[in-house]
Every structure is written in C-alpha cells, then in structure tokens.
C-alpha positions in Angstrom: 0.0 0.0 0.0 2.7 2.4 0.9 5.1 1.4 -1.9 2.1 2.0 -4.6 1.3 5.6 -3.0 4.9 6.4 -3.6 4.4 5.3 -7.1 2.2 7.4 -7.4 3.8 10.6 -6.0 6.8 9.6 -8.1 4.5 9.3 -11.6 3.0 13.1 -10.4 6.1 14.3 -9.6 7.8 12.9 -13.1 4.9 14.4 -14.6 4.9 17.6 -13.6 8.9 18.1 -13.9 8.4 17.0 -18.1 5.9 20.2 -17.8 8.0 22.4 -16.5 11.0 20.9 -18.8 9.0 21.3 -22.1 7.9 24.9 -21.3 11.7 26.0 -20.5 12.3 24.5 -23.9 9.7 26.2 -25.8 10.1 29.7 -23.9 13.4 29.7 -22.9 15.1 29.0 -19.3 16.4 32.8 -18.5 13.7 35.2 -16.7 14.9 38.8 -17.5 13.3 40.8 -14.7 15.4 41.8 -12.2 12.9 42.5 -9.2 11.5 39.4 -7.7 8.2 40.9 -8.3 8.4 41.3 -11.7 10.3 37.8 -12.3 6.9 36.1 -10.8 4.9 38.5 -13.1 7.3 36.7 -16.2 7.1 33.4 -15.5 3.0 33.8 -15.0 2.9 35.3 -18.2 5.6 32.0 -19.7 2.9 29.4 -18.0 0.2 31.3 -19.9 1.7 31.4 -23.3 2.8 28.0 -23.0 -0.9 27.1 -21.7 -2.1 28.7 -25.2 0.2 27.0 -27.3 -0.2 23.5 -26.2 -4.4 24.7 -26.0 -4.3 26.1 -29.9 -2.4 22.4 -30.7 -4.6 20.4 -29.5 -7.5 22.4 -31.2 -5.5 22.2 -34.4 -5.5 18.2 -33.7 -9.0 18.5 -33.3 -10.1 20.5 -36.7 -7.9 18.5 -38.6 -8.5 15.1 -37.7 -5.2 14.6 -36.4 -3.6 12.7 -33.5 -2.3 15.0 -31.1 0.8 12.6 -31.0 2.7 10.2 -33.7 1.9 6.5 -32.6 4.4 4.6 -31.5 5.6 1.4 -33.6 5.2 -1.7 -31.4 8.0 -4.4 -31.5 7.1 -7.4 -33.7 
C-alpha cells in the first residue's frame, strides 16, 4: 500500500517536472526581470503562453483530424 502511494507521487512528480522541462524548452530558461516581483509576473505570463500553445495544438488536432501525437511502432 505504501510502496504504490509512492508510485504514485513519483509518476505526479515525473509528470509535472516533463511540464515544466517542455515549457523552459519552448520559452526559454532565463527570466529577465530583475525584481522578484516582476520575475513572478514573467514566469506567470511564460505558464500562460505556454498554456495557449499546447491549447491552440490540440484544437489544431481536433479541426484536422489529427492525432495529437505520432503513434508509436510496437515491436514485432
């Protein structure tokens, strides 16, 4: 019981750290506010965009009949 709630944190955890990974790829890893104010303001504004453009991809998937991912080939 305990070893499959670890799991699970583990699997959120992994989760969450490919989010943050594939935004810094997309927008970049450098916040250019100086103020610690206005560097919270910037990355709120990064999550954002980043929320549009994985929102406006999967709409895209949606009007064109088109998987949101490329399948991947089984073995065999």
């Amino acid at each position: 019981m305990i070893r499959m709630h670890l799991t699970n944190a583990y699997h959120r955890r992994s989760v969450i750290e490919v989010v943050i990974d594939a935004e810094k790829q997309r927008l970049g890893h450098v916040l250019f506010s100086g103020r610690e104010e206005l560097q919270e303001k910037e990355l709120r504004l990064k999550t954002i965009c980043y929320n549009l453009l994985v929102m406006n991809k999967i709409k895209a998937s949606l009007i064109l009949h088109e998987p949101l991912l490329l399948p991947v080939k089984e073995d065999g």
